[in-house]
N, C-alpha and C positions, 0 to 999 in steps of 0.2 A: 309444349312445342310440337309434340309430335301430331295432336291434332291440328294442329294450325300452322304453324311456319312451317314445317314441314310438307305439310299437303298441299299451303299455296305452290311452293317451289315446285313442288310435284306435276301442278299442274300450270306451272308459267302464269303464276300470277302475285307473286310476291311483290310485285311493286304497288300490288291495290289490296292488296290481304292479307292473314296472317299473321299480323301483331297487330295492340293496340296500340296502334302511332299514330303522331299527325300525320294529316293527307293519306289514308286507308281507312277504307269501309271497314264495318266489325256489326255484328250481333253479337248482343253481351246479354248475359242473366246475368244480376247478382240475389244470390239468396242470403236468408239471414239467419250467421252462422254461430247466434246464440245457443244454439238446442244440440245442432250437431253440426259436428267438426269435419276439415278436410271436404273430400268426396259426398261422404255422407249429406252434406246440408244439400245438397242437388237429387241424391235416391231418396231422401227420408222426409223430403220438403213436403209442407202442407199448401194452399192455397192462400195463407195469410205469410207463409216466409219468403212470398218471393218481393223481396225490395225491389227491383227496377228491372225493364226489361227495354234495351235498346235494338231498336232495329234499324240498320243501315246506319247505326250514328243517333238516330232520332228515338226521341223519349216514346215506348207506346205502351208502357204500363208499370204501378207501380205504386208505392204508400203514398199515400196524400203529399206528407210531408217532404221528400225525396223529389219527387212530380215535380211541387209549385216553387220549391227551391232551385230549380234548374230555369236557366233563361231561356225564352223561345219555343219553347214547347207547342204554342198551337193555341190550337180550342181541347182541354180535357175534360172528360166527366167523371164525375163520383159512380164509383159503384158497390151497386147493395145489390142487395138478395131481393129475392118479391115482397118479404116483409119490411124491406128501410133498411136493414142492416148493413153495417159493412163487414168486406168480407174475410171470416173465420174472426171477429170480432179486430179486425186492425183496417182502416180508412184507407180505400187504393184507388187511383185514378185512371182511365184508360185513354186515348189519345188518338180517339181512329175519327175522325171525322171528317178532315184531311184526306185521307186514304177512301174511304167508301159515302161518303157524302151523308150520314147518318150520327144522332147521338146515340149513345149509351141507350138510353130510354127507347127510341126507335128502333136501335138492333134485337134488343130483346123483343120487343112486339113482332115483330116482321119474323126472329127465329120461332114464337108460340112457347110451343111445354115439348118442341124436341129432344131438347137434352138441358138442363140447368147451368147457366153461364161459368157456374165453380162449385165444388166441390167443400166441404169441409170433414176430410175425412175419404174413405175410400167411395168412388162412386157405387151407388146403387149396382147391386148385381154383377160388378167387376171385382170380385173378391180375386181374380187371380191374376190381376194385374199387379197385386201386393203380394204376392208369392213370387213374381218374376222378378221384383222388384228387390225381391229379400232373396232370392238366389243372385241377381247380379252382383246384389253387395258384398256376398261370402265369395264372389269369384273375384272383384276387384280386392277387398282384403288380401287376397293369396295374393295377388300382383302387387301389393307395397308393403311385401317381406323381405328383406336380407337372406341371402343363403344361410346366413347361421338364425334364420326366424323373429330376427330384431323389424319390428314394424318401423318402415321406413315415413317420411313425413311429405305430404306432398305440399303443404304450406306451411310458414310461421305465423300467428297469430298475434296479433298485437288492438288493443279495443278503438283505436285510432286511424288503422291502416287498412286498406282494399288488399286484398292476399287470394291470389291463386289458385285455384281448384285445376284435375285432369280438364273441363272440357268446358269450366265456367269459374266467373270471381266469387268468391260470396265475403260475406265483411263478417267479422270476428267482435263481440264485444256490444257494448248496449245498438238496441234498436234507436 
C-alpha cells in the first residue's frame, strides 16, 4: 500500500491509481514465485521468471501461454534469442506493435548487436548490478523483521492464488 495507495493520495490521484480496481490504470509485473518466495522473486528474477507484464492495463509481455490466454491482446510476437530459442528456455510473447509500428523481428534488426534483447543470467560485464542487487536484498530482509527478529511475511502463498509482493504480484505454485 505504501508504494501505491499511498503515493496516489499523495499526489491527488487516487481516483485513477493506486490499487488494482476496476476503472484504474495500474503497471503490473507478475513474476514466477516458484524459485523464490515473497520479495525475493522480483530481486532474484531471471529473464524466464517474469510471467506477465502489464502496462496501463494492456498485455506487453509475457509466457506464451499467459499471453494467448488473455482476450484482446493485439498483434504479439514470439520471442527468441538470435538462435530460435525462447527465452531462458520458457516461450514469452511481446506485444509492442501497437505501440511503435514494428514486429519483434523488426525491432531487433533496427536495434543491431547494441545490446541483446534478454539476458539469461547476469549481463555481460555488469557483474555489479548483482552485487547491488544482493545488497538490497540483505537491506529489505532487515525491513521484514519483528523487533523480537521473527521474519515477518509480506505475502500467503497458496499454488492457485495471485498474492502480493512490496512493489509487484508474483503467483506462487506451478508455472
Amino acid at each position: 500500500m505504501m508504494v501505491t495507495a499511498n503515493a496516489a493520495a499523495a499526489v491527488a490521484m487516487s481516483d485513477k491509481i493506486g490499487l488494482l480496481a476496476a476503472g484504474k490504470v495500474a503497471d503490473v509485473s507478475i513474476f514466477n514465485g516458484k524459485t523464490h518466495k515473497d520479495f525475493r522473486a522480483i530481486l532474484e528474477r531471471g529473464a524466464g521468471d517474469v510471467v506477465l507484464v502489464l502496462r496501463g492495463g494492456k498485455v506487453l509481455y509475457g509466457d506464451d501461454p499467459v499471453v494467448t490466454g488473455i482476450p484482446n491482446t493485439g498483434a504479439c510476437d514470439p520471442v527468441t534469442g538470435d538462435d530460435a530459442t525462447p527465452v531462458c528456455g520458457v516461450a514469452k510473447r511481446i506485444c509492442v506493435q501497437a505501440d511503435i509500428g514494428k514486429t519483434f523481428a523488426q525491432l531487433k534488426t533496427s536495434a543491431g548487436a547494441l545490446y541483446a534483447a534478454y539476458f539469461c543470467g547476469a549481463p555481460d560485464n555488469e557483474a555489479e548490478l548483482q552485487a547491488d542487487a544482493a545488497e538490497l536484498g540483505r537491506r529489505l530482509d532487515g525491513l521484514h523483521r519483528r523487533p523480537d527478529g521473527a521474519r515477518t511475511r509480506t505475502a500467503t502463498a497458496s499454488p492457485t492464488r495471485w498474492t502480493t509482493a512490496p512493489t509487484s504480484s508474483t503467483r506462487s505454485g506451478p508455472a
